[in-house]
SELUM-318410 format. One line per 3 residues: for each residue y, x, z of N, C-alpha, C. Coordinates in nm, 4 decimals, decimal comma. Each point is the difference from the previous one (the first is absolute). Layout:
<sites>
Y X Z Y X Z Y X Z  ... .
</sites>
This chain:
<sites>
1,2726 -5,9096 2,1302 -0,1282 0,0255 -0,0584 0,0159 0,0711 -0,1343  0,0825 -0,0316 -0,0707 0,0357 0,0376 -0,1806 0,0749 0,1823 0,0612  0,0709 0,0441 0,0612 0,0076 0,1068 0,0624 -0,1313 0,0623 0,0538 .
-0,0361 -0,0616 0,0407 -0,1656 0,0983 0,0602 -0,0796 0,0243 -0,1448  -0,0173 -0,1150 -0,0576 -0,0636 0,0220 -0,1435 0,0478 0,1515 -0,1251  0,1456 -0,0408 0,0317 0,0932 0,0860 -0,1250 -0,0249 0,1276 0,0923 .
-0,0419 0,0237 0,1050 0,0156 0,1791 0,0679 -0,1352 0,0017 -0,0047  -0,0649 -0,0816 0,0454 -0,2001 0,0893 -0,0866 0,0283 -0,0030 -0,1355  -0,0097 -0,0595 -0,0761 0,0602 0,0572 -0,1339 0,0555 0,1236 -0,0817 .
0,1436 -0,0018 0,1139 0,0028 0,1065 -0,0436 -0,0613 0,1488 0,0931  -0,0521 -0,0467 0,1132 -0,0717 0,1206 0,0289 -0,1521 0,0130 -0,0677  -0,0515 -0,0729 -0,1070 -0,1309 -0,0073 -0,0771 0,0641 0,0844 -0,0850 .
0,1100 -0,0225 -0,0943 0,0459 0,0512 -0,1055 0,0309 0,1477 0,0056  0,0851 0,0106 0,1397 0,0036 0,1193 0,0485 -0,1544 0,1265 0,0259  -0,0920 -0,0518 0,0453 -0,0975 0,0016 -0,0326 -0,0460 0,0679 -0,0847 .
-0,0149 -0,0963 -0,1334 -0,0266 0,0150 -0,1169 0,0114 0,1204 -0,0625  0,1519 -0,0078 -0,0025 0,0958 0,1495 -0,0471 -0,0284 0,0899 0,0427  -0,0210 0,0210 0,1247 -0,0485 0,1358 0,0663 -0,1416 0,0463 0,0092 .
-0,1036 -0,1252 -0,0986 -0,1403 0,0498 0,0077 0,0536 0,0775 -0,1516  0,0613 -0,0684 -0,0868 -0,0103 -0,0038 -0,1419 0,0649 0,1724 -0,0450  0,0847 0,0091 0,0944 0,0321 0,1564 -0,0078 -0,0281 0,0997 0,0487 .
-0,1104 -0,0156 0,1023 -0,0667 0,0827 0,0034 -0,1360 -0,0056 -0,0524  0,0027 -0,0424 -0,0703 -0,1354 0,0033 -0,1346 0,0324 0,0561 -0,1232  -0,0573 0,0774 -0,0887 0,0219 0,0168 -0,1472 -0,1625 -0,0338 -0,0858 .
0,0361 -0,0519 -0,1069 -0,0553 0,0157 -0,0988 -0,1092 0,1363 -0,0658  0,0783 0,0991 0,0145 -0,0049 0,1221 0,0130 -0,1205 0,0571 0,0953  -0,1083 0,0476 -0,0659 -0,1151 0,0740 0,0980 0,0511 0,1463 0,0657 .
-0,0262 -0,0555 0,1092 0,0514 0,1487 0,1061 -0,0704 0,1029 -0,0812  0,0653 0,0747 0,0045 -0,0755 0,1568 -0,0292 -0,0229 0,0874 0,1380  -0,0832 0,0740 -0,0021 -0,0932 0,1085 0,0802 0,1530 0,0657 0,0228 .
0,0290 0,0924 0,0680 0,0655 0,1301 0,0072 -0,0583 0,1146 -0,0508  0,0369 0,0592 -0,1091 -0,0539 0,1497 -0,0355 -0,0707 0,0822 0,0926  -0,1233 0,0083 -0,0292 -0,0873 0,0855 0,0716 0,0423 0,1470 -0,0682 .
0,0777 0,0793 0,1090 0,0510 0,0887 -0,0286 -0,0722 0,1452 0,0250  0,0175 0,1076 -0,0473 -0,0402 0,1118 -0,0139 0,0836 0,1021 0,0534  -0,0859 0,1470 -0,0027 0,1011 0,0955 0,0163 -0,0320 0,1278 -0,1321 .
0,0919 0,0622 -0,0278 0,0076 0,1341 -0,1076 0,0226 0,1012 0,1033  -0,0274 0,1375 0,0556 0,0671 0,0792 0,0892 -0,0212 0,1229 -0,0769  0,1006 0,1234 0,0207 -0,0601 0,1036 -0,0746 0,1296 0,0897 0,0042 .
0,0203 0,1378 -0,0976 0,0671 0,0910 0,0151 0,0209 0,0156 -0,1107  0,1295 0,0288 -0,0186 0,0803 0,0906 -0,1544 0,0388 0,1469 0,0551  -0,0896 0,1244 -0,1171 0,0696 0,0636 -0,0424 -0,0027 0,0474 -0,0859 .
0,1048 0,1133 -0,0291 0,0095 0,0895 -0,0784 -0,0345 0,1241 -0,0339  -0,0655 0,0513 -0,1127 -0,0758 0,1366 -0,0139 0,0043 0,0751 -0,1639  0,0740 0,0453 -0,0250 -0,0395 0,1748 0,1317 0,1508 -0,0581 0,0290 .
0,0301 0,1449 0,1323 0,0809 -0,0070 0,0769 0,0789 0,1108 0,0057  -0,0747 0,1451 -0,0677 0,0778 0,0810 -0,0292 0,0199 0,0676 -0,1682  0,0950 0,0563 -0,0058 0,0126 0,0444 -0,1269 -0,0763 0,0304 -0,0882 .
-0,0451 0,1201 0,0597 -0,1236 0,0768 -0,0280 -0,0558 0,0211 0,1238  -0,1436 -0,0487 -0,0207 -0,0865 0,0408 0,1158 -0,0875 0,1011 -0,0392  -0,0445 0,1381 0,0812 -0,0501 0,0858 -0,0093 -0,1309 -0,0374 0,0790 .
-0,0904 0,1328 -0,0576 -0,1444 0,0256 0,0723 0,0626 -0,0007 0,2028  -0,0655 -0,0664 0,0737 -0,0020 0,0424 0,1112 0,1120 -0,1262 0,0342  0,0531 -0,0451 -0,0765 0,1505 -0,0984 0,0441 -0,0886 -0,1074 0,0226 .
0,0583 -0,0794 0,1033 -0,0041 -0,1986 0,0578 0,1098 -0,0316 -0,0961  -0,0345 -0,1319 -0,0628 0,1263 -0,0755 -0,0685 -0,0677 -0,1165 0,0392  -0,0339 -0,0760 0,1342 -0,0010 -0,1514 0,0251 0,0588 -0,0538 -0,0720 .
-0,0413 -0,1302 -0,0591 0,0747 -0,1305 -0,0068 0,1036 -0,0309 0,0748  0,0698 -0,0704 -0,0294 0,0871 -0,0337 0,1228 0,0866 -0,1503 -0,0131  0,0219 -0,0749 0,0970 0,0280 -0,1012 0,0036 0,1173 -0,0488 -0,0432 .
0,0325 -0,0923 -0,0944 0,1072 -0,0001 -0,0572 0,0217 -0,1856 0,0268  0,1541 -0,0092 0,0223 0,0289 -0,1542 -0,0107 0,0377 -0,0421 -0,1479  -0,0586 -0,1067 -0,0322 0,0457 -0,1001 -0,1217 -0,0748 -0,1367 0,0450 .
0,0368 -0,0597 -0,1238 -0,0050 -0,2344 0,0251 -0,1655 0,0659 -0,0637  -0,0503 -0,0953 0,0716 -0,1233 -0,0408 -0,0367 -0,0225 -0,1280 -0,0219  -0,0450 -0,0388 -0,0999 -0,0492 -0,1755 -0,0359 -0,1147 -0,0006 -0,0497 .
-0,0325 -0,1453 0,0679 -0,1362 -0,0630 -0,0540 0,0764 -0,1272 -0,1201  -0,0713 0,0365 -0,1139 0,0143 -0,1226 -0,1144 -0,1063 -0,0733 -0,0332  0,0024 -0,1049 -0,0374 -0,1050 -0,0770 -0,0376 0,0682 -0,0796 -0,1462 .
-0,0476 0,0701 -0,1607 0,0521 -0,0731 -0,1113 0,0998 0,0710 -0,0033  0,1358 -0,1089 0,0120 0,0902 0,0746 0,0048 0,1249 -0,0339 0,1166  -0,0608 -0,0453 0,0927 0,0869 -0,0403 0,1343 -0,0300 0,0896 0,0834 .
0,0671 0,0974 0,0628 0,0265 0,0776 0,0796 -0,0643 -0,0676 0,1786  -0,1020 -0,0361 0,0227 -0,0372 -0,0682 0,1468 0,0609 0,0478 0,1104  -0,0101 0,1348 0,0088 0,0648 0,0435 0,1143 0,0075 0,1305 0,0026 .
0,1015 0,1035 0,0825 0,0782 0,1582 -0,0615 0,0055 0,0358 0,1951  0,0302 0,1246 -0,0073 0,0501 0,0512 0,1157 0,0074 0,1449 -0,0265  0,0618 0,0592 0,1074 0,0561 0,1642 -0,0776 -0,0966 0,0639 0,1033 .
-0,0624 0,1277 -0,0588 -0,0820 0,0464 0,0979 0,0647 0,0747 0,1416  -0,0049 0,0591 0,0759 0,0887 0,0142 0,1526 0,0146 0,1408 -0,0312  0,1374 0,0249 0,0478 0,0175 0,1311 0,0187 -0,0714 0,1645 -0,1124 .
0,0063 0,1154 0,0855 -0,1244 0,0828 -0,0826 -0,1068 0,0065 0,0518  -0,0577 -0,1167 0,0438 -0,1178 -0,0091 -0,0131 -0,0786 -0,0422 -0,0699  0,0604 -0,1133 -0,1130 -0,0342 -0,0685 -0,0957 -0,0773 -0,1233 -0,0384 .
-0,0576 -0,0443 0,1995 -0,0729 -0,1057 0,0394 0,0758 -0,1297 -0,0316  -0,0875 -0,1323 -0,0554 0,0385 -0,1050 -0,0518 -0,0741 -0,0874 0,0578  0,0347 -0,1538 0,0365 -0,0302 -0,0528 -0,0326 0,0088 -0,1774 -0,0182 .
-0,0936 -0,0420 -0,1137 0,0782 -0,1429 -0,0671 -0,1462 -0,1014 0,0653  0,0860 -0,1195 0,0108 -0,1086 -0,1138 0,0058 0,0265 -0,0982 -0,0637  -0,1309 -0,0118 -0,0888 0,0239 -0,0999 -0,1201 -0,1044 -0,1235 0,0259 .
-0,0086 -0,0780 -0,0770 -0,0763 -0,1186 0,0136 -0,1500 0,0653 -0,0527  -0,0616 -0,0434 -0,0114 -0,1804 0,0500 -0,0736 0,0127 0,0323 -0,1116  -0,0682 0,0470 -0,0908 0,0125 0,0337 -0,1642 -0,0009 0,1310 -0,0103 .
0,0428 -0,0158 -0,1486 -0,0003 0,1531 -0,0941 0,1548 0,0277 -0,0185  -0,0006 0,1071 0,0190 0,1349 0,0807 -0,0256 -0,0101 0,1339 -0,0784  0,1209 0,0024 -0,0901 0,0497 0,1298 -0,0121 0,0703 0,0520 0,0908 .
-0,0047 0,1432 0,0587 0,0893 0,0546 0,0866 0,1071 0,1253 -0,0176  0,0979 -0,0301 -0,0123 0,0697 0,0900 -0,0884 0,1202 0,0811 0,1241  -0,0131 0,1247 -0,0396 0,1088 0,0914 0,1087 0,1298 0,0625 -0,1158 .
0,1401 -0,0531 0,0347 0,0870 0,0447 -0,0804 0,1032 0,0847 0,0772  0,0951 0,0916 -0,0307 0,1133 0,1050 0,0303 0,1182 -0,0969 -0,0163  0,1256 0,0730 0,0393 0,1014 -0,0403 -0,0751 0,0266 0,0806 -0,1265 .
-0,0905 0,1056 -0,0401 0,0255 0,0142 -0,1632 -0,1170 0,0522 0,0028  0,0028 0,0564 -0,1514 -0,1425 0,0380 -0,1035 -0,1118 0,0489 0,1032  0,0094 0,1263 0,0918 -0,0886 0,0712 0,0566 0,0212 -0,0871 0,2044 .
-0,1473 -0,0259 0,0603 -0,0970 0,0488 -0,0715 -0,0703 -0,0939 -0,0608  -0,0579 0,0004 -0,0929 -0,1072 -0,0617 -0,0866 -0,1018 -0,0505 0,0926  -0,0620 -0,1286 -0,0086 -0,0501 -0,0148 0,0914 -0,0952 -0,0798 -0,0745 .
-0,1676 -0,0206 -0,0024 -0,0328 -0,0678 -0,0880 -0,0773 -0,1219 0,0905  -0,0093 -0,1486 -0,0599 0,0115 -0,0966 0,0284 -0,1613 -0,0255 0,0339  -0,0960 -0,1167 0,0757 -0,0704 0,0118 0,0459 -0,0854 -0,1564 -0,0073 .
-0,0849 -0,0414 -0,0196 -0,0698 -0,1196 0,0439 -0,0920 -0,0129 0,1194  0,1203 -0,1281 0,0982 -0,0310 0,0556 0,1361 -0,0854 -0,1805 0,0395  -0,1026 -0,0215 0,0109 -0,0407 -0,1260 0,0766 0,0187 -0,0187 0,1596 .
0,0924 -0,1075 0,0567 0,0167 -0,0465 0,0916 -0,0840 -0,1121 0,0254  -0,0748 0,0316 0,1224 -0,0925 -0,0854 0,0840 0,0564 -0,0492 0,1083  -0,0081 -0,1664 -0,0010 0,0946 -0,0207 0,1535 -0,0707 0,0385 0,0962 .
0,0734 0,0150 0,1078 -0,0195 0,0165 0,1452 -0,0577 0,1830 -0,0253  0,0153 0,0829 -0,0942 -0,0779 0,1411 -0,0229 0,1235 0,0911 -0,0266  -0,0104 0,0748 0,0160 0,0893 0,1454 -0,0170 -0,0618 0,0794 -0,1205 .
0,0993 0,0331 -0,0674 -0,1197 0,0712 -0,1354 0,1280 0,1211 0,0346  -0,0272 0,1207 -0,0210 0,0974 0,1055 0,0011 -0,0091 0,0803 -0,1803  0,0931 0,0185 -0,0327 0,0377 0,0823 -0,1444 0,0889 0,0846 -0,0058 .
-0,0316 0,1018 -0,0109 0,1015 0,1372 0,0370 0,0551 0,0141 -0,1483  0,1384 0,0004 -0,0174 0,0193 0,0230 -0,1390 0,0547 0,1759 0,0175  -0,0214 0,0575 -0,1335 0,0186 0,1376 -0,0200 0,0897 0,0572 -0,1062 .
0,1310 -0,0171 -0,0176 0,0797 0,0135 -0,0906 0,0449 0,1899 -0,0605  0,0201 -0,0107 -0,0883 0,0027 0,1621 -0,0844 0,2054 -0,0175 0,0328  -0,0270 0,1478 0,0320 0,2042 -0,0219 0,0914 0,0512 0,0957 -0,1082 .
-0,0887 0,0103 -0,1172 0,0769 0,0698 -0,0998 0,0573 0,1603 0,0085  -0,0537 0,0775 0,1298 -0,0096 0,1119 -0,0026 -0,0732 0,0837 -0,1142  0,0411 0,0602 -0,0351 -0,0588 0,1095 -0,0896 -0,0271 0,1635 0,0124 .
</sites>
């Protein structure tokens, strides 16, 4: 009988432990209702000198693109190929959106982009490629 007693026991205790760890203290949090940024980098002008009658398109250039918020970097990705299409998915909020090179040119100027979850917002950034 003292054997039957001591194994419910310890299968109560056992029990116990395994309600107690899967519980926290700690309020669940939501999962980030996440967003999308989509859009295109390029660069302009494209030729040296452009004349009367000349096309000098834009044209698609790869560099890191990031969304910051303050001063934590949320989330980056490099735009694809020369096409210059991007894109990042961030949680909801306000962002700066910033397009960088691996050096000085091209200049690319930075952007305040609002992310809406479950929405696609598109922002074409337009960087100066330092042609003259």
């Amino acid at each position: 009988m003292r054997t039957r007693h001591a194994s419910l026991a310890l299968v109560a205790a056992a029990m116990v432990f395994l309600v107690a760890c899967g519980t926290s203290s700690q309020p669940r949090r939501a999962p980030p209702r996440l967003g999308t940024i989509t859009g295109r980098v390029t660069a302009t002008p494209t030729c040296p000198v452009q004349r009367v009658g000349q096309t000098c398109p834009p044209r698609g250039i790869v560099v890191r693109v990031a969304a910051v918020a303050g001063d934590r970097v949320v989330g980056s990705t490099r735009s694809v190929d020369a096409d210059g299409s991007f894109r990042l998915q961030l949680p909801a909020g306000t962002y700066t959106v910033t397009a960088t090179g691996a050096g000085p040119l091209p200049r690319c100027p930075s952007a305040t982009v609002v992310v809406i979850a479950r929405h696609s917002t598109s922002h074409d950034i337009e960087c100066d490629s330092g042609l003259r």
